[in-house]
C-alpha positions in Angstrom: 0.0 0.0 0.0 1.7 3.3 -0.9 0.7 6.2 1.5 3.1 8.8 0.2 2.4 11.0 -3.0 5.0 13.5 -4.2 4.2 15.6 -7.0 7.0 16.3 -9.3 6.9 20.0 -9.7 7.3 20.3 -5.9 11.0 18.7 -5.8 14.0 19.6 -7.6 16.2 16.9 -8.5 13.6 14.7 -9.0 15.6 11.8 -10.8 18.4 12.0 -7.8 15.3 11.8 -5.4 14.3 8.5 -7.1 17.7 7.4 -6.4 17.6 8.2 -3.1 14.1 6.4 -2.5 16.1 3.1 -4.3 18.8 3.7 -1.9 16.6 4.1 1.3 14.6 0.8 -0.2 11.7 2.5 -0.5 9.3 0.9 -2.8 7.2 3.5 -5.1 6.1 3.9 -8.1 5.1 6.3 -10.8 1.7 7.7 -11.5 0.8 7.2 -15.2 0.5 9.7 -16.9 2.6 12.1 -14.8 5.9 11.9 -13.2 4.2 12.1 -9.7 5.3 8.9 -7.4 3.4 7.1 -5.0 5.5 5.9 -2.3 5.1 3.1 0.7 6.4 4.3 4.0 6.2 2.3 7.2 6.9 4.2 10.7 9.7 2.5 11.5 11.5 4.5 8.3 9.6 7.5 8.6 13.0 9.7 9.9 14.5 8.2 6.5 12.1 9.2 4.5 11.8 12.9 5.9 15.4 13.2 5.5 14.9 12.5 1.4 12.0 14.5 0.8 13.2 17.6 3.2 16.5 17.7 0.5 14.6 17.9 -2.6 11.5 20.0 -1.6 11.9 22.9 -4.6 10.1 25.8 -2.0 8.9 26.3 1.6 5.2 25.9 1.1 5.8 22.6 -1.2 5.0 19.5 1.0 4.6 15.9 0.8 1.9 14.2 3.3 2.1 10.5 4.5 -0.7 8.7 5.7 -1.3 6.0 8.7 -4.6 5.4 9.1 -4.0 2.5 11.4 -2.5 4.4 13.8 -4.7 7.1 13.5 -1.6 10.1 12.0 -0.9 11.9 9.0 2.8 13.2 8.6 3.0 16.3 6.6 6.8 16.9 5.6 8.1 20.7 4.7 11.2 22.0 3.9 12.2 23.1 7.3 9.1 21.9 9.2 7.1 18.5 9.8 3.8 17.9 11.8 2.7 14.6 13.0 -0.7 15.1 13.3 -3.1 13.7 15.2 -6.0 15.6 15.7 -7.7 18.5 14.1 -6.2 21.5 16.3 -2.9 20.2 14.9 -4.5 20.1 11.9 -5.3 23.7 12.2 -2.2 24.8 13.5 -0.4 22.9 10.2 -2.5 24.6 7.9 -2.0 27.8 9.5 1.7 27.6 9.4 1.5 26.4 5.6 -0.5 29.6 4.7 2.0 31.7 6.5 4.7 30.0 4.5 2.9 31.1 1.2 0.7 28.1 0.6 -2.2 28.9 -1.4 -5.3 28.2 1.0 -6.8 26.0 -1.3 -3.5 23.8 -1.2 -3.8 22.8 2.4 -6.3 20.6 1.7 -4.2 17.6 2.9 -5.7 13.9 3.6 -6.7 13.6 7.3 -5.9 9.7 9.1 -6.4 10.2 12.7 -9.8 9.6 14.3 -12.0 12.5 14.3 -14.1 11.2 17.4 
């Protein structure tokens, strides 16, 4: 199950990132049609995987969101920021720190995986 999507025109170096994804053993793959990638990520390589996407992130606002609906978070990764979120004031406060950054409001619009009861 992938439960990373990275568009393509929010990285730069995008063919050294999918080098680093092989190198991390990261399994993804491409969306047809597009060069966005769909990528699998477990917790246990979570740091790993923030550590590849914060290095090719091509502007502060760009971001790439990870779901765990098992567990109930959703991982959003910036540049120089990431939220483990778990509930919708963190939610919020993510948002709002997006929009400050110069993400379009419409852009935080983000997949939710914790439990809204």
């Amino acid at each position: 199950m992938t439960n990373a999507y990275i568009l393509d025109w929010a990285m730069d170096g995008y063919g050294q990132l999918k080098m680093d994804l092989n190198e991390g053993q990261f399994q993804y793959e491409e969306e047809s049609g597009t060069n966005h990638i769909r990528v699998s990520v477990s917790l246990d390589k979570l740091e790993n995987f923030v550590s590849i996407v914060q290095k090719h992130l091509s502007a502060p606002c760009n971001y790439v969101d990870i779901q765990f609906p098992d567990e109930g978070i959703t991982v959003i990764i910036f540049s120089q920021k990431i939220f483990k979120i778990t509930n919708s004031e963190q939610n919020n406060q993510a948002k709002q720190w997006a929009i400050g950054q110069g993400l379009p409001v419409e852009q935080a619009n983000w997949g939710i995986s914790y439990h809204t009861q």
